[in-house]
N, C-alpha and C positions, 0 to 999 in steps of 0.2 A: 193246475200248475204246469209251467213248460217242464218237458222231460228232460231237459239239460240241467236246469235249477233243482231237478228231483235227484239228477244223479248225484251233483257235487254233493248234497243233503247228506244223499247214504254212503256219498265212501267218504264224505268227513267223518260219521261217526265210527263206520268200519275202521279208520285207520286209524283213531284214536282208542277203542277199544283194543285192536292190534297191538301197540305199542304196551301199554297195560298189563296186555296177555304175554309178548316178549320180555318185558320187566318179573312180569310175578315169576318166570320158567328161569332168567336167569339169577334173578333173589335166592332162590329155590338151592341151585345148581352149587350157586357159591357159598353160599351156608353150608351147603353139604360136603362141599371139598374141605371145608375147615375142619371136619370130624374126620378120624382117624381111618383111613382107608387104604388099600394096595394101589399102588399107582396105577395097575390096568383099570380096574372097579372106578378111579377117580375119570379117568378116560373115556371110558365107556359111559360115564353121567355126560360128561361132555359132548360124545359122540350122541347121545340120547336127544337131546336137546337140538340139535343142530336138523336129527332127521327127522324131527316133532313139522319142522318147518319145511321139508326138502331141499336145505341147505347144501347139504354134503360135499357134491358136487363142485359148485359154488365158491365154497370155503377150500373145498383143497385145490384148488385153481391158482388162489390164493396164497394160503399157506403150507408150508411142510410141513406142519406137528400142530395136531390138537392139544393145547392147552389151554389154561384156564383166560392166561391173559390174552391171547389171543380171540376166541371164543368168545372173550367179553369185546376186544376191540370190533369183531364185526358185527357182531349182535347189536351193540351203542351206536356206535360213531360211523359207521362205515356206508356212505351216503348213495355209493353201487348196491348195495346189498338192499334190495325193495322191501325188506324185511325188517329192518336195524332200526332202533328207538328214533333213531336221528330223520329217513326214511318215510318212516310214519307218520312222526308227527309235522312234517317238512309237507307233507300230503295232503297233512287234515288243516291245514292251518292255509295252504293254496286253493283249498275245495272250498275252506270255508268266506276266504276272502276272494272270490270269482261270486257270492250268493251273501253279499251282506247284510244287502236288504232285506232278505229272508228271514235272518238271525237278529233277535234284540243285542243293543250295545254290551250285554253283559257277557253272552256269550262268546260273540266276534274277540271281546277284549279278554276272555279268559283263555280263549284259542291261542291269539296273538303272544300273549303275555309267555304263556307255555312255552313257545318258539324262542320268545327274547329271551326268555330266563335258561332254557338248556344251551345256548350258546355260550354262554355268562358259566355258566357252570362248567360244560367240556371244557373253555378254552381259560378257568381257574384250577384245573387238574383236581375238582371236588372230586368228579368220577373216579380218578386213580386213588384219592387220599382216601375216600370211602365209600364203594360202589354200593353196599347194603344201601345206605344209606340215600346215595343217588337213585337206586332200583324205588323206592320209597316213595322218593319224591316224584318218578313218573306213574306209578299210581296213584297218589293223591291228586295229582294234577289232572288224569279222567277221572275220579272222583269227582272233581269239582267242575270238572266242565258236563257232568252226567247232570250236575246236581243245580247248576245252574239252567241249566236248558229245561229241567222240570219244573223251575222256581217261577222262570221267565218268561217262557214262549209259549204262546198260546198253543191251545193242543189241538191244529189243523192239521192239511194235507203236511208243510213241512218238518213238524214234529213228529208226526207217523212216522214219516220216511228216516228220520233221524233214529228212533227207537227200532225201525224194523231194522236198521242195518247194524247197529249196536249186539242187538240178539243174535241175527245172523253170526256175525262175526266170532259171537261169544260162543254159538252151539258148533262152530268149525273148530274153535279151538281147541275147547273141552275137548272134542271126540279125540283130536290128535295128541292130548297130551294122552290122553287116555291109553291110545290103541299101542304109542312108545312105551311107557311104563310096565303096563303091564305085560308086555309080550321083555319087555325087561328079564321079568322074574317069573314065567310063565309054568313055572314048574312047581312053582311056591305054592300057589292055588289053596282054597280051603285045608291052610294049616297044615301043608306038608313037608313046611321047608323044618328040618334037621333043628335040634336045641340050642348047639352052639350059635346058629343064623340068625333065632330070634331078636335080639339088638338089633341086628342091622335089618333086619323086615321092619321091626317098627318104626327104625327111622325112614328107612325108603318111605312105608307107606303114611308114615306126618307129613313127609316131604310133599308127597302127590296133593295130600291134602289142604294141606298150608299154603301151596301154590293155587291155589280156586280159594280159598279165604273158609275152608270147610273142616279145619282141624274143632274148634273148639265149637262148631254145628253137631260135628257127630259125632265127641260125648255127650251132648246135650240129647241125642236124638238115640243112641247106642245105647251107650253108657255102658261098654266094654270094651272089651281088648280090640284092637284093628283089626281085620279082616279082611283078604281081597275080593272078598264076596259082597260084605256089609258097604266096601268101599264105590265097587261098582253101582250099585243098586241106590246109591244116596246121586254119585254123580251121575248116573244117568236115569232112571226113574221118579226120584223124588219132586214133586211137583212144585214144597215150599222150599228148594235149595234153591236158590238165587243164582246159581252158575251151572246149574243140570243143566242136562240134555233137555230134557222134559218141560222145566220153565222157562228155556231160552227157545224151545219152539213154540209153547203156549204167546210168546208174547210175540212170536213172527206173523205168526195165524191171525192172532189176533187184529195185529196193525193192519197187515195184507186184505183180509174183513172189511177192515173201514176206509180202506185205498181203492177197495175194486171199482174195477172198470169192466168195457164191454169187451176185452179181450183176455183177463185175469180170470177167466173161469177154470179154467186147465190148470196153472198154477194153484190156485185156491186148493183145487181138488188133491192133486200133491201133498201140497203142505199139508192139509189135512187127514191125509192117508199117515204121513208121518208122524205126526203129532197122535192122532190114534193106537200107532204100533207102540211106543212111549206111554200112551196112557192107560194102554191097557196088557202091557208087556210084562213078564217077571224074570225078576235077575236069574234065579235058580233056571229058567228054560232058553236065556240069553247065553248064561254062559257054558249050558249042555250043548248048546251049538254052535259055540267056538266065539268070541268076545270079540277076537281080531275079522272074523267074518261079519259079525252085527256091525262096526266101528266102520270097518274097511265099507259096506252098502251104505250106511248112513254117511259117510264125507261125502260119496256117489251123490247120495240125494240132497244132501243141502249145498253140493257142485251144480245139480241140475234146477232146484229153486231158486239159487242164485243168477243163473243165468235165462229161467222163464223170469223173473224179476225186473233183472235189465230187459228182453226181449217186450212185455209188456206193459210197464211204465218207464225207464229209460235210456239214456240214450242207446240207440243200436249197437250190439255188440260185435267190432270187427275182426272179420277173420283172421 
């Protein structure tokens, strides 16, 4: 496969799982502002959120006051902002029409349709009238373009590439909602935030949950009280959670495997160094050694498998 067609491949799905991951953080967000909270505590979510991305910056360039509606106008609609639902999927839907031939008609036109239909939508005020709801529909919409690519296209070099950037993209996010959150409430730790707190821990941590799709996972897998121990150890170890750390590099390694080439030996080795510390890691000796330090090496390393990635199937990465 030309490495040009290999790229557009992976950061269509990159950017499309992107948009997803920005939707579930801000679904997340605004749910939470609706429960009874101190306006700093509502701020501070906001502010959370923004530096999950390295927004911060960014946004106060921008704006003078973090708030909600705000917050929501650059994350959605804000077409500067390389990060913004609008952004994204504005990327995945260019990547994917430069490589049509690549993609069966189902796909192309679930891409496409995506694009038409959030236009249709921002510019009928649906997103003001009910953003939950908006948030919703741009996941279902990678839902359905996940779910058509695995319905429809055959499972060669350009579906690797598809699935390997999908994973990537999802083990980048996780970690950083992660490494925010928790450094959030950092002092909370194995059960030692205060009586009156507990309400609002369990919300926080439904919240983290509900945001990766792992609220009603891990009483099913728990079957107790939350935990920011039990919470860590599901999203970053567990191998059947479908949003871990752990599965979303299982399936990087994997693809990468079946991609190699005669200069992907080095990469290989990487990813698989990773995927090892993950598979043979435990929460209780992760977070003895500081959580933000494990989080903070692991975005290093899947900063630097993404970039042997490009450097060894495609195109050159310019300075």
């Amino acid at each position: 496969m030309l490495s040009r067609t290999a790229d557009h491949l992976f950061w269509m799905s990159r950017y499309t799982e992107r948009a997803e991951n920005t939707a579930r953080m801000l679904s997340v967000s605004y749910e939470t502002s609706l429960l009874p909270q101190a306006a700093e505590a509502a701020r501070e979510g906001w502010e959370g959120l923004l530096s999950i991305s390295e927004l911060i910056p960014a946004f106060t360039a921008k704006y003078d006051e973090i708030t909600p509606v705000n917050v929501l106008d650059f994350m959605v609609r804000d077409g500067y902002n390389p990060s913004s639902i609008v952004s994204c999927l504005r990327a995945a839907r260019e990547n994917a029409r430069a490589v049509r031939g690549a993609l069966t008609t189902e796909v192309w036109e679930t891409i496409n349709q995506t694009w038409l239909e959030l236009h249709r939508q921002l510019q009928g005020n649906a997103f003001e009238r009910d953003p939950g709801q908006f948030l919703e529909w741009v996941k279902y919409r990678s839902h359905l373009s996940r779910g058509v690519t695995a319905g429809t296209m055959l499972q060669d070099e350009a579906f690797h590439f598809l699935h390997m950037g999908t994973f990537l993209e999802r083990a980048d996010n996780t970690a950083r909602l992660l490494d925010v959150k928790f450094h959030a409430v950092q002092n909370d730790f194995f059960g030692r935030a205060s009586e009156r707190n507990q309400e609002n821990d369990f919300y926080h941590w439904s919240a983290i949950l509900r945001s990766v799709s792992a609220f009603e996972v891990y009483r099913k897998v728990y079957r107790d009280v939350i935990t920011p121990g039990r919470v860590a150890d599901l999203l970053i170890l567990r191998r059947d959670m479908p949003r871990s750390l752990h599965a979303s590099l299982h399936e990087v390694v994997e693809n990468l495997n079946l991609l190699a080439n005669g200069h992907s030996a080095e990469t290989q080795r990487r990813a698989g160094r990773l995927l090892a510390d993950l598979q043979y890691g435990r929460i209780d000796e992760i977070l003895s050694h500081g959580l933000h330090a494990f989080l903070t090496q692991f975005l290093d390393k899947v900063n630097d498998l993404g970039a042997g990635i490009s450097r060894d199937f495609l195109v050159a990465v310019s300075d």
